[in-house]
VOSE-623252 format. One record per atom (N, C-alpha, C, O): x, y, z. Coordinates in steps of 0.05 Angstrom, whole numbers, padded with zeros to 5 digits, always signed. Layout:
XYZ
...
% end
This chain:
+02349+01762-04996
+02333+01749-04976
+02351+01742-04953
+02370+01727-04957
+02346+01751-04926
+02359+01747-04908
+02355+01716-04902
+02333+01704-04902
+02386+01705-04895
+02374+01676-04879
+02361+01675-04864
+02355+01695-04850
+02349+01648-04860
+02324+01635-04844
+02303+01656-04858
+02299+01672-04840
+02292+01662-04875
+02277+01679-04884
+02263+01664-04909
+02278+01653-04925
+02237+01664-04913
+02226+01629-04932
+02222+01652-04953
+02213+01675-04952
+02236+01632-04980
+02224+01649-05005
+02196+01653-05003
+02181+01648-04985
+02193+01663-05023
+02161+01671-05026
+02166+01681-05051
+02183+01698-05052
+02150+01672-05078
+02138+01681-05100
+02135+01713-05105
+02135+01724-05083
+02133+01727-05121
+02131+01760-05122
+02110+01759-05123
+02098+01739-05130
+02096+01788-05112
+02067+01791-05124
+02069+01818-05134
+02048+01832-05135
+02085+01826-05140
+02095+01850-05157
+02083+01850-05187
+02095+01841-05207
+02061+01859-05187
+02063+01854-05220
+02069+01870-05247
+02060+01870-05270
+02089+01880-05233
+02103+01894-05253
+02129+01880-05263
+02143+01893-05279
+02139+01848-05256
+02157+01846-05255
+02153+01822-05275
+02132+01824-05288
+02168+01802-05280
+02161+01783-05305
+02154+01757-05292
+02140+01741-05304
+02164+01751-05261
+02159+01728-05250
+02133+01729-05243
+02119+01709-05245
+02123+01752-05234
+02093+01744-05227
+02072+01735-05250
+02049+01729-05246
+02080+01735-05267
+02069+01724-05291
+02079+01706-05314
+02076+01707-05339
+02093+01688-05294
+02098+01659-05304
+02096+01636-05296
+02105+01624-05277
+02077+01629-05320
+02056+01605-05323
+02080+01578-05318
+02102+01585-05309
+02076+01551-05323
+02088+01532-05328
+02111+01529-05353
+02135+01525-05355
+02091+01532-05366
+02105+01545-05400
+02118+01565-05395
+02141+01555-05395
+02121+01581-05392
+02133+01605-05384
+02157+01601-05364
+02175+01618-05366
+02160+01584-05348
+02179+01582-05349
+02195+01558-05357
+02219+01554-05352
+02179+01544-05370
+02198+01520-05380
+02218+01538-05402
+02242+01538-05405
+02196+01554-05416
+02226+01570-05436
+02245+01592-05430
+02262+01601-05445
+02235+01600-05399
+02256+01606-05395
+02282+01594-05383
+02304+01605-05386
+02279+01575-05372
+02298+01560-05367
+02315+01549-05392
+02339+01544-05393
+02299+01546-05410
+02311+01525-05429
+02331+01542-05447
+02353+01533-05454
+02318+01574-05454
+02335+01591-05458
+02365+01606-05445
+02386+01615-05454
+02353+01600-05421
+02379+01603-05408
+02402+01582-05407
+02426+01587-05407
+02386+01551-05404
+02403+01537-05407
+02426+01539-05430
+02450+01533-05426
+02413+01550-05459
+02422+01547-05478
+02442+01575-05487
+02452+01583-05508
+02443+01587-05457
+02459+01614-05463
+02449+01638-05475
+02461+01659-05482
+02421+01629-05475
+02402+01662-05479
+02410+01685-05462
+02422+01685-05441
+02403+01703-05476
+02392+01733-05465
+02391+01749-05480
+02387+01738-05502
+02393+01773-05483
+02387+01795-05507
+02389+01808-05523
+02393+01832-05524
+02386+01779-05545
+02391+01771-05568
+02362+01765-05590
+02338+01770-05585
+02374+01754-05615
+02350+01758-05640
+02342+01728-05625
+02319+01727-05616
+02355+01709-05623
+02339+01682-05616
+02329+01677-05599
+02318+01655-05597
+02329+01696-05576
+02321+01699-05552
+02291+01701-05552
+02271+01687-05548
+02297+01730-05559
+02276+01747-05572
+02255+01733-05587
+02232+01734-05578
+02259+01720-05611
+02241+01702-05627
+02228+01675-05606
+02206+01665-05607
+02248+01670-05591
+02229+01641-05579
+02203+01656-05565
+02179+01651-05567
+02224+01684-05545
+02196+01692-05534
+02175+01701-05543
+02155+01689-05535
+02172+01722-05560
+02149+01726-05586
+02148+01707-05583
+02147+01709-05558
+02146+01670-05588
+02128+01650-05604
+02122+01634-05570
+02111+01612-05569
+02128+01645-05550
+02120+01634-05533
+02083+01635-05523
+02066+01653-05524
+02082+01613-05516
+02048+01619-05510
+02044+01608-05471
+02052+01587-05460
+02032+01625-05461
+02025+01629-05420
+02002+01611-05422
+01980+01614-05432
+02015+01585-05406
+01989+01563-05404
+01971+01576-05387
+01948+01571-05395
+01970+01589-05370
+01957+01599-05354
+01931+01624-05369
+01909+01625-05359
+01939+01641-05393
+01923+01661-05392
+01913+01644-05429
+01895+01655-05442
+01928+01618-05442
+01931+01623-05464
+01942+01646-05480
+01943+01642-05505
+01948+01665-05472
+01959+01685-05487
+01983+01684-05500
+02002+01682-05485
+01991+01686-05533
+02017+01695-05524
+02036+01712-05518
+02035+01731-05534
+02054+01715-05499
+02077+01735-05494
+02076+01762-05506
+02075+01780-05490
+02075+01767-05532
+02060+01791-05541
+02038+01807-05528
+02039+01830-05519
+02020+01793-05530
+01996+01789-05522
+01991+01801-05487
+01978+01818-05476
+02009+01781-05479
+02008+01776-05448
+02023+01808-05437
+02017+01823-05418
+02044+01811-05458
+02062+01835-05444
+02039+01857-05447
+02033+01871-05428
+02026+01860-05473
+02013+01887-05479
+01987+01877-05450
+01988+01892-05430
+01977+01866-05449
+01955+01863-05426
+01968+01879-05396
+01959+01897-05382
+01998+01860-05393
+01999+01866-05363
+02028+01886-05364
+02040+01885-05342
+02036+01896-05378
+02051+01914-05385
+02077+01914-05374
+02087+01934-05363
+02092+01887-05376
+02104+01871-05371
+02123+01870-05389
+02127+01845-05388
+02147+01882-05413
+02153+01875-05438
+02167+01853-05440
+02176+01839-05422
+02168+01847-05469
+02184+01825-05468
+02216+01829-05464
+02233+01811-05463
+02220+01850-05462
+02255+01859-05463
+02264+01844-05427
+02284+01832-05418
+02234+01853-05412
+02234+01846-05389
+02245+01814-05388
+02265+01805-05378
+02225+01801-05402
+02233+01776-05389
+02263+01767-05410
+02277+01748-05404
+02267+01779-05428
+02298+01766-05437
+02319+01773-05418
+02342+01763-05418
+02305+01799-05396
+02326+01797-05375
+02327+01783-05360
+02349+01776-05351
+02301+01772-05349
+02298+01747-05327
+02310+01715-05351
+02306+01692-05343
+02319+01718-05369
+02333+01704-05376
+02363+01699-05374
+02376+01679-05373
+02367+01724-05376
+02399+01738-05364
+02404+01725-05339
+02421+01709-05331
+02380+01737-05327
+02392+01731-05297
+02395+01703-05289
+02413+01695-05274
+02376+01685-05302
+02375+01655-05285
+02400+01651-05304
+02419+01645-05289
+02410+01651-05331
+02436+01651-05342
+02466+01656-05325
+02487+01643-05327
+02457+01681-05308
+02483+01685-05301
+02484+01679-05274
+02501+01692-05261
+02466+01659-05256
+02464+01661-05236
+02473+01626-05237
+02486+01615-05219
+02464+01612-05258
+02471+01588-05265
+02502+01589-05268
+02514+01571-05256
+02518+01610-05285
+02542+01609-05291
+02551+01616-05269
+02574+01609-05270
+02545+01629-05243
+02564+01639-05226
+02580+01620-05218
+02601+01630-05208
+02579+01594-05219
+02605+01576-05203
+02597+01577-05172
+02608+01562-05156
+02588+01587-05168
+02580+01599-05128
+02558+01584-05123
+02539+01586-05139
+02555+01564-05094
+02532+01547-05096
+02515+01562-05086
+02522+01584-05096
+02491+01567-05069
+02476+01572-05056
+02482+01564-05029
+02485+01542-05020
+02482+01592-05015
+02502+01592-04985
+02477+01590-04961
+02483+01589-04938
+02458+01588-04967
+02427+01587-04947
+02403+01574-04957
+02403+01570-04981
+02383+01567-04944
+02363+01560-04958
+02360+01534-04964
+02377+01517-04959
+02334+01531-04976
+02331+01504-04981
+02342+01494-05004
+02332+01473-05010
+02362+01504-05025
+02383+01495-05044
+02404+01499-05031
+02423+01504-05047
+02412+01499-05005
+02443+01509-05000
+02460+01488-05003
+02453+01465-04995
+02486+01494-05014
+02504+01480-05033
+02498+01469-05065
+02512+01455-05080
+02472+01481-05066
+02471+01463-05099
+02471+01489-05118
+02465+01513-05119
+02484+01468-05133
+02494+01489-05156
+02470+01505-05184
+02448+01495-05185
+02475+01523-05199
+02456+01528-05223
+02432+01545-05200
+02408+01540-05198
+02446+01564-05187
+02421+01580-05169
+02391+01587-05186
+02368+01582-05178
+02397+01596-05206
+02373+01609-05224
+02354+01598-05227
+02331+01605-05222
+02365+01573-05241
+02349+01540-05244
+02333+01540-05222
+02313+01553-05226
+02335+01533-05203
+02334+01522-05175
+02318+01538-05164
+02299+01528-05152
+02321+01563-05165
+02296+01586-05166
+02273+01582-05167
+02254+01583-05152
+02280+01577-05201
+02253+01587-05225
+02236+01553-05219
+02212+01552-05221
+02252+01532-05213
+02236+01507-05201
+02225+01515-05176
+02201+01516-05179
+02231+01520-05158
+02225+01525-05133
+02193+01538-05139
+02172+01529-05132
+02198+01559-05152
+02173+01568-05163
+02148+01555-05172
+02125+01556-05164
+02161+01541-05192
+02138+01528-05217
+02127+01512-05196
+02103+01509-05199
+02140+01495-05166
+02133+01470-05151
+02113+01489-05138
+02089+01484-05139
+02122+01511-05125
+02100+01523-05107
+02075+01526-05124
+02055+01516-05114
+02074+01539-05148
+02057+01549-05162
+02033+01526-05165
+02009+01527-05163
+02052+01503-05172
+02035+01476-05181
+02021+01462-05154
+01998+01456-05154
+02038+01459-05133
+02028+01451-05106
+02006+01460-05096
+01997+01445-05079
+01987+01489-05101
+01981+01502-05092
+01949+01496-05121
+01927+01504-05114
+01951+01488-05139
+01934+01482-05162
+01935+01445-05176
+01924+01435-05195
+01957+01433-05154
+01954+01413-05156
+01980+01397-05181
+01988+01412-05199
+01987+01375-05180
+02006+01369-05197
+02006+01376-05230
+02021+01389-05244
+01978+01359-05233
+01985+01367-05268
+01992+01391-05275
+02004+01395-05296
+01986+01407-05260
+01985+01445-05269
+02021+01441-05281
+02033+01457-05296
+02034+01413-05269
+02057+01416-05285
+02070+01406-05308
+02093+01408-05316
+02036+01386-05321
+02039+01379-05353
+02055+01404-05366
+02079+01402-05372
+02039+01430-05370
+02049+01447-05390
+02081+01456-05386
+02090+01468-05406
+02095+01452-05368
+02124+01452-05370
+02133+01440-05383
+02148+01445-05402
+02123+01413-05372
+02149+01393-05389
+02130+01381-05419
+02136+01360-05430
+02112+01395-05425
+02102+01389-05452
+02112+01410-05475
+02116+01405-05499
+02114+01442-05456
+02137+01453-05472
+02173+01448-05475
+02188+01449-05494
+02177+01441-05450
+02206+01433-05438
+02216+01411-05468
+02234+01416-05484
+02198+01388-05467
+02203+01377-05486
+02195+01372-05521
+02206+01358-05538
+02170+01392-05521
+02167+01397-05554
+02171+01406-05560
+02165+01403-05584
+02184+01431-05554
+02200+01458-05562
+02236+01462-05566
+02250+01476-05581
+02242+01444-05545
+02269+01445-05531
+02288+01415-05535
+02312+01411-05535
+02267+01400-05538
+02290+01368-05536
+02275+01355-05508
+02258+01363-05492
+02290+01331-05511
+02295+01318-05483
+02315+01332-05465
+02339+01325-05465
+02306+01353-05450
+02330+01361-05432
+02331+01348-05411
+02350+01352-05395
+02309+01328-05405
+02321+01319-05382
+02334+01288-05381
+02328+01273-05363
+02352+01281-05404
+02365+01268-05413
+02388+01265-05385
+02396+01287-05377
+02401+01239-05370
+02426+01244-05359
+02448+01254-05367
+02464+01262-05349
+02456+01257-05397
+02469+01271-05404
+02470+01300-05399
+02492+01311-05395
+02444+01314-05400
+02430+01334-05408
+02442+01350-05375
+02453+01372-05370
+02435+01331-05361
+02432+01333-05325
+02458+01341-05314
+02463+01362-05302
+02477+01319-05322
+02500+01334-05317
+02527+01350-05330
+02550+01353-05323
+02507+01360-05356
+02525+01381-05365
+02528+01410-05353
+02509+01422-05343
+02551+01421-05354
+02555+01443-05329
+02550+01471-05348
+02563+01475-05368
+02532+01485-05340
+02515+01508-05354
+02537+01523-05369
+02560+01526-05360
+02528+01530-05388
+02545+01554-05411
+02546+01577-05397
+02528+01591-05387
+02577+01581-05400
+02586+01611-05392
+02573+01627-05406
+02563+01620-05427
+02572+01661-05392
+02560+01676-05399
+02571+01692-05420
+02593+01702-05417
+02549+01697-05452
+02573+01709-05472
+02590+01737-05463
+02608+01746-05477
% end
């Protein structure tokens, strides 16, 4: 994205972001936080993941919009290794903050929710936290993301 140039959400739907719900991305984040990508535990959270948005789960959701799941263990990769880069964000409305991927995949979920109103962002942090822990613990906040295996 060229500077001065405003994100904007995909409408690609061939791709895994355009079809992530609240839930959807709370686990991906949380996976990445935790040094996911593609792997058996990766793999298993997403199989057991369920799209607040369609109720479907991930299974489910991929065979509908033909989307796989290998797909999104890569969009796990990526916010993973975009978090580990050490490199802040050189433009934009995160410029200088660190954990780019993160920062992204929020940017997102806020537009998504802004646009359907706040609660639309219960199902994040109802997965964020019954699935995952208290991540948003201060501890949690300023621990500096796991390198990439």
């Amino acid at each position: 994205v060229p500077p001065g140039e405003p994100l904007r959400p995909t409408t690609n739907r061939s791709l895994p972001a355009a079809h992530l719900s609240p839930s959807l991305v709370a686990h991906v984040l949380a996976l990445a936080d935790a040094g996911g990508g593609a792997d058996a535990a990766t793999h298993s959270a997403l199989k057991s993941a369920v799209c607040s948005d369609t109720g479907l789960a991930l299974p489910a959701l991929a065979r509908e919009t033909g989307v796989t799941i290998a797909r999104f263990e890569r969009l796990v990769e990526a916010v993973r290794d975009a978090d580990a880069d050490g490199s802040a964000c050189r433009h934009g409305p995160a410029e200088g903050l660190p954990r780019r991927g993160s920062l992204l995949l929020l940017r997102l979920l806020w537009q998504r929710a802004a646009a359907r109103g706040k609660p639309a962002l219960w199902p994040f942090f109802r997965v964020l936290h019954g699935r995952y822990g208290a991540a948003l613990t201060e501890a949690a906040l300023r621990r500096p993301p796991p390198p990439p295996p």
